[in-house]
C-alpha positions as CSV (number, residue, x, y, z in Angstrom):
1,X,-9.0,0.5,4.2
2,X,-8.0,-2.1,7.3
3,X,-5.7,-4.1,6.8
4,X,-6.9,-7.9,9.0
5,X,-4.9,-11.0,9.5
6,X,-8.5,-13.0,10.0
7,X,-6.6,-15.4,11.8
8,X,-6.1,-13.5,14.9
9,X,-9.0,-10.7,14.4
10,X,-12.2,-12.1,15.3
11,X,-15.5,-12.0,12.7
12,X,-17.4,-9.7,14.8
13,X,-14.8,-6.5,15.1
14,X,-15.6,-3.8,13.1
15,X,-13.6,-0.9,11.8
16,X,-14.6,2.3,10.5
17,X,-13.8,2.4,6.6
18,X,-13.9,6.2,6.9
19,X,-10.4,6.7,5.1
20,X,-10.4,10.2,6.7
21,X,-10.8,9.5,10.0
22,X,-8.2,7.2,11.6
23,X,-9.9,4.2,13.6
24,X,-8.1,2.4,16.7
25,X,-8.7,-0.9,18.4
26,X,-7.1,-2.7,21.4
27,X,-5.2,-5.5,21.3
28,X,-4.0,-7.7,24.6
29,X,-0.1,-9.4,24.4
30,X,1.4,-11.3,26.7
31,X,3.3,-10.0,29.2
32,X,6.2,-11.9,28.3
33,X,5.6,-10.3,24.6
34,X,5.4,-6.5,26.3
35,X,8.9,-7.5,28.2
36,X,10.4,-8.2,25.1
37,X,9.1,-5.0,23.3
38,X,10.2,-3.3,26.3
39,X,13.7,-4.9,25.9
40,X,13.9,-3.8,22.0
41,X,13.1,-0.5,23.1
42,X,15.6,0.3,25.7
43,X,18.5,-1.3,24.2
44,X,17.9,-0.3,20.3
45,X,17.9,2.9,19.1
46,X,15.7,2.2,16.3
47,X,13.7,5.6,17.3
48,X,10.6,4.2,18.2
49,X,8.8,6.9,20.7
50,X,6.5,4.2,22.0
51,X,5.3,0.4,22.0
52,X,2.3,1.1,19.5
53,X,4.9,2.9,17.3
54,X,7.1,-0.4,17.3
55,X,4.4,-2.6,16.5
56,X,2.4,-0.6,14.2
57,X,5.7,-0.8,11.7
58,X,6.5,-4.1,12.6
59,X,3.0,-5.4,11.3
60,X,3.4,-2.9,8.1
61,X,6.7,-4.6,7.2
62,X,5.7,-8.0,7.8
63,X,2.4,-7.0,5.4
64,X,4.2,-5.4,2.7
């Protein structure tokens, strides 16, 4: 299952659909987004171990 906001994933990326194997793409931010990651992760302890961590829940949350 992949879960796409079409809006910002274009038509021609595909992703496995192999439920037992976990797929990966890349994604580009702006460097002013990264900063501000950065930011949320230095001065939060919200236990976040890296960027993709952060973003990977934040997109679940604002899914769910």
């Amino acid at each position: 299952m992949v879960l796409a906001m079409s809006k910002y994933l274009p038509k021609h990326v595909c992703v496995n659909s192999d439920t037992t194997m976990t797929s990966y793409v890349t994604i580009k931010l702006p460097k002013s987004l990264v900063e501000q990651i950065d930011e949320v992760l230095e001065q939060q302890n919200l236990g976040y171990a890296s960027r993709a961590e952060l973003v990977k829940d934040a997109v679940r949350k604002h899914s769910g």
